[in-house]
C-alpha positions in Angstrom: 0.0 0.0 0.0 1.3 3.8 -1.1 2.6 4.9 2.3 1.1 8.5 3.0 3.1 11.0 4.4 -0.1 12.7 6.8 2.6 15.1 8.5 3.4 16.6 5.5 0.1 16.9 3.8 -1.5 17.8 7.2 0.8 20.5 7.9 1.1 21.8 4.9 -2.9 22.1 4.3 -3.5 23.7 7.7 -0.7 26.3 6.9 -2.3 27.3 4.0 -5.7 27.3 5.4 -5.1 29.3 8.8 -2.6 31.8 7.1 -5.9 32.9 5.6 -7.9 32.9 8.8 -9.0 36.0 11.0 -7.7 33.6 14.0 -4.6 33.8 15.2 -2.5 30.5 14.8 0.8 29.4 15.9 2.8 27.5 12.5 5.1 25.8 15.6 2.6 24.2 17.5 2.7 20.4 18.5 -0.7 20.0 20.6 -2.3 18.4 17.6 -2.4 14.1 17.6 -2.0 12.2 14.2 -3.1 8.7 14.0 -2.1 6.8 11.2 -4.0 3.4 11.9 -4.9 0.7 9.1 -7.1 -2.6 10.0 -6.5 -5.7 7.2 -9.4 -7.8 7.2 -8.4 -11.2 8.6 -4.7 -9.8 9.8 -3.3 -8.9 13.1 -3.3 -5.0 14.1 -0.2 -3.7 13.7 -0.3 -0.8 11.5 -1.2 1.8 14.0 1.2 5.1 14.2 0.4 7.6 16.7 2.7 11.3 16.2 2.6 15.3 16.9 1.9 17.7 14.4 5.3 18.3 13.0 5.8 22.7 13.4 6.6 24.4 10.6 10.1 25.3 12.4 11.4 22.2 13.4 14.3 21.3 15.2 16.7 19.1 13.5 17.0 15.5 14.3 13.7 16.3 16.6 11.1 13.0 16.8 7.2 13.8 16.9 6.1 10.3 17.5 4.6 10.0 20.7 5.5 6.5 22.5 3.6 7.1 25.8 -0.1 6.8 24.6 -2.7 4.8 26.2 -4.2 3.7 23.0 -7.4 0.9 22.5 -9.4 -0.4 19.7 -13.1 -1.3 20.7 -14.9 -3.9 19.3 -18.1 -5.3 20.2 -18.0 -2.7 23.4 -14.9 -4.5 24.3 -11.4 -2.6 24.6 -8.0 -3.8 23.1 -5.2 -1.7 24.6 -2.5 -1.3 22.0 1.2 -2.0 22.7 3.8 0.3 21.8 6.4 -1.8 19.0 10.1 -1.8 19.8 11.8 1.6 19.2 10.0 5.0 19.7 8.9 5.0 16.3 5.2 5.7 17.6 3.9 2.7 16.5 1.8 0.5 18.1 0.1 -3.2 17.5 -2.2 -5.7 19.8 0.1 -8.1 20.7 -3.1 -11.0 21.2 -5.1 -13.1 18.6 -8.3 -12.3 20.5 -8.8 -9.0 18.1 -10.5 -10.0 15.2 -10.7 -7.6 12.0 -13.7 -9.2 10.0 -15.7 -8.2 7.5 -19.0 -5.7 8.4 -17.7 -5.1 11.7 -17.3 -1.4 13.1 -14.1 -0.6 15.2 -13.5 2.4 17.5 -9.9 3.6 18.3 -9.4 6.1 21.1 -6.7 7.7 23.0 -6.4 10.9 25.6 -3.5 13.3 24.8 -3.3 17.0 25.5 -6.3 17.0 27.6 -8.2 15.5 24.7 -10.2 12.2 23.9 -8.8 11.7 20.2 -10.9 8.9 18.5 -12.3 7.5 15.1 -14.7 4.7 13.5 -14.6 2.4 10.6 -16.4 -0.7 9.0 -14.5 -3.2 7.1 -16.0 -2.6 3.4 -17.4 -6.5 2.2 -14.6 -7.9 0.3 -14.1 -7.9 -3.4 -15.6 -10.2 -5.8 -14.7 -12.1 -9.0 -11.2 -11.3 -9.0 -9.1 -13.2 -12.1 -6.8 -12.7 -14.0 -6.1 -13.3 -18.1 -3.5 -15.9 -17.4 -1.5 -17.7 -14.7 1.6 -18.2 -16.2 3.7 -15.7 -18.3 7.2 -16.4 -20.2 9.1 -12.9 -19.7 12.9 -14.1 -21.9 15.8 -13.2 -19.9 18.2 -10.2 -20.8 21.8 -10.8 -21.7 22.7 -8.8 -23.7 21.9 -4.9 -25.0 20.4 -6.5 -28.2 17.4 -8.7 -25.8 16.4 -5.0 -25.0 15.1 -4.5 -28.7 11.7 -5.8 -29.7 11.1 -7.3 -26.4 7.3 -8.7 -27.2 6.1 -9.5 -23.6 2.0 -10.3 -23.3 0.6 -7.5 -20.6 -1.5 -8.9 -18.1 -5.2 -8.1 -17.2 -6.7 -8.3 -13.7 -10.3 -8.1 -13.7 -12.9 -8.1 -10.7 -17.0 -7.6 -10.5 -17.4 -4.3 -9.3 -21.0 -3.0 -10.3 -21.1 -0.5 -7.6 -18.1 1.8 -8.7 -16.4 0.7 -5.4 -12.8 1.8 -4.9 -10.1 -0.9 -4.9 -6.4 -0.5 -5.1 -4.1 -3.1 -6.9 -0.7 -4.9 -5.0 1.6 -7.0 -6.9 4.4 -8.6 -5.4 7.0 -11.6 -6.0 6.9 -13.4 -3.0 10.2 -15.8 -3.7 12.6 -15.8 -1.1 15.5 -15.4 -3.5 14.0 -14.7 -6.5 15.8 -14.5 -9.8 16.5 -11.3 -11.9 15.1 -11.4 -15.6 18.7 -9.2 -16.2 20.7 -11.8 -15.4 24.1 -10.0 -16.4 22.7 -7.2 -14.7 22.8 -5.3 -18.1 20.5 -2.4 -16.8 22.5 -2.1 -14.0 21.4 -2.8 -10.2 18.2 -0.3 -9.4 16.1 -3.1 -7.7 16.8 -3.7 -4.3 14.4 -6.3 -2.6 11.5 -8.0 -4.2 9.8 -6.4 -7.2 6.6 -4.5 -5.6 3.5 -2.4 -7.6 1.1 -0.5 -6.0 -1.8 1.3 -7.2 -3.4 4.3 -7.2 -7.4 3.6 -5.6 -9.5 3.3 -8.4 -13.5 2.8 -9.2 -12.9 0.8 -12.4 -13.3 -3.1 -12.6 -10.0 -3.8 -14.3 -6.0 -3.0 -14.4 -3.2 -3.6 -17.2 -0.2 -5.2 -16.1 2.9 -4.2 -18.6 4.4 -7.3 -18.8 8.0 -5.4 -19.6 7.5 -4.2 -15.8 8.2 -7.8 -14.3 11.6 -8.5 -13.8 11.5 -11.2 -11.8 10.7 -15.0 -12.2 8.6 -16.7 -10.0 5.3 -16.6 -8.2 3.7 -13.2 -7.8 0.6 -12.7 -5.6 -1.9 -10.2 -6.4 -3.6 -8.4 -3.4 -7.1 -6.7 -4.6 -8.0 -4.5 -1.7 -11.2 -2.9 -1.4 -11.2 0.5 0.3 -13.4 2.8 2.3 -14.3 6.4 1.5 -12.0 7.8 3.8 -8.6 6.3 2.6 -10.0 7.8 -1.2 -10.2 10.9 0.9 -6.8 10.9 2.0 -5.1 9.9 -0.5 -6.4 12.5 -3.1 -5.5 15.1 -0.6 -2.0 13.7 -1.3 -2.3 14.4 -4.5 -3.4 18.0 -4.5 -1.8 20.6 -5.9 0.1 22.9 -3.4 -1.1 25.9 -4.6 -4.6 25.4 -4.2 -5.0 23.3 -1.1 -8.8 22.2 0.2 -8.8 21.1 4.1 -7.0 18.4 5.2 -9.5 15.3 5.2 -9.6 13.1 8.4 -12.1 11.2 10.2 -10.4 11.9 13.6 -12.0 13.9 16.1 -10.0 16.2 18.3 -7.0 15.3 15.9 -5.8 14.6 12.2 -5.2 11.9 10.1 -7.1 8.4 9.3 -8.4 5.4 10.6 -9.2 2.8 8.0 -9.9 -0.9 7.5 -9.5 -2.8 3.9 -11.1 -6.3 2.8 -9.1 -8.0 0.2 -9.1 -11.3 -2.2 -5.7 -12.5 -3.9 -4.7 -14.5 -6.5 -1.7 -15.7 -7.8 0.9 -16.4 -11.1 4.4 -17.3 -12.3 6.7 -15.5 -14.4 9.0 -18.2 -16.4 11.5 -18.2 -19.1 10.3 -19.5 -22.9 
């Protein structure tokens, strides 16, 4: 999933925002709360980051995360106090099984900082449906030379789900080989890939995505994740994309703080990319 920067885009919207305003406001204050918290239907929670509003003027090498936060997910009128990870990164997870992220199901999160109750509420969306794809298997010939770079006729793939609603959904591709092996394999193109090769998506409301096959350049199994998403993560991440000179509010659904609490349903399917 695109990682979203919320103390940038936050900050930056609110400067432009209150420079406007009659009100006075103070570009170097930190009494605002971010939470950054995403629930995977089926998954443990663990992507839950809780920071300060970075000031404007900040001091060098300074860390906004907050790490002392008494911080619970409710579910079913039940709470689940969050742990804080290792480091003071300002994240936090639920370190037992007995929080279940399902499908339908409405989850609170709440926390008190700065003499305020911050909090927020999402459903898991119901998950996506008729997910395939044009082929499971897909010969990609390797490059070893300059010369394999010409004409290089590689079929594209097409994902395709049912989605008769206009739902949003965003696309994840991955290679999920431990080792996996480069289609370069004299390293031609030079080394620019560190890791497993990874594709993520913009959200989208369409029922179908084009894979260029000249993207894959690694053999093996690749998963695709197809993640159906709520209003709010649409929300946030076309504030992302604004243009900074013309700037709308920052969207949230936190009260008595910024940023977004979301939860994704998602269906996954698989194939291999071999040599002829």
């Amino acid at each position: 999933m695109k990682q979203l920067n919320l103390n940038i885009i936050l900050a930056l919207s609110l400067f432009a925002l209150l420079a406007c305003d009659a009100n006075e406001f103070d570009p170097n204050t930190t009494d605002v709360v971010i939470i950054e918290a995403y629930l995977y239907e089926g998954e443990p929670v663990t992507n839950v980051k809780v920071s300060q509003l970075i000031p404007f003027v900040a001091e060098e090498d300074a860390s906004y995360a907050i790490n002392d936060a008494e911080i619970s997910i409710i579910w079913n009128d039940q709470h689940y106090p969050l742990t804080l990870s290792p480091g003071d990164s300002g994240y936090y997870h639920y370190p037992g099984t007995e929080l279940e992220v399902k499908i339908g199901e409405t989850y609170r999160i709440e926390l008190e900082y700065f003499g305020k109750l911050v909090s927020a509420t999402t459903t898991v969306p119901p998950g996506p449906e008729g997910l395939v794809l044009s082929g499971t298997q897909f010969e990609v010939p390797p490059i070893e030379s300059f010369f394999d770079l010409r004409n290089r006729n590689i079929e594209n793939i097409e994902i395709y789900w049912d989605n008769n609603d206009a739902s949003h959904h965003y696309v994840l591709i991955e290679n999920i080989e431990d080792n996996p092996s480069p289609v370069d394999v004299n390293n031609i193109l030079g080394e620019f890939r560190r890791g497993n090769f990874q594709l993520i998506t913009r959200p989208t409301n369409l029922d179908v995505y084009n894979v260029r096959g000249q993207t894959l350049d690694q053999y093996g199994t690749y998963r695709v994740k197809l993640f159906k998403v709520n209003q709010e993560y649409v929300d946030l991440y076309e504030t992302s994309e604004q243009d900074s000179r013309s700037l709308n509010e920052p969207l949230s659904n936190v009260e008595n703080g910024l940023g977004i609490f979301t939860s994704f349903s998602y269906d996954a399917v698989f194939f291999e990319v071999i040599k002829p």
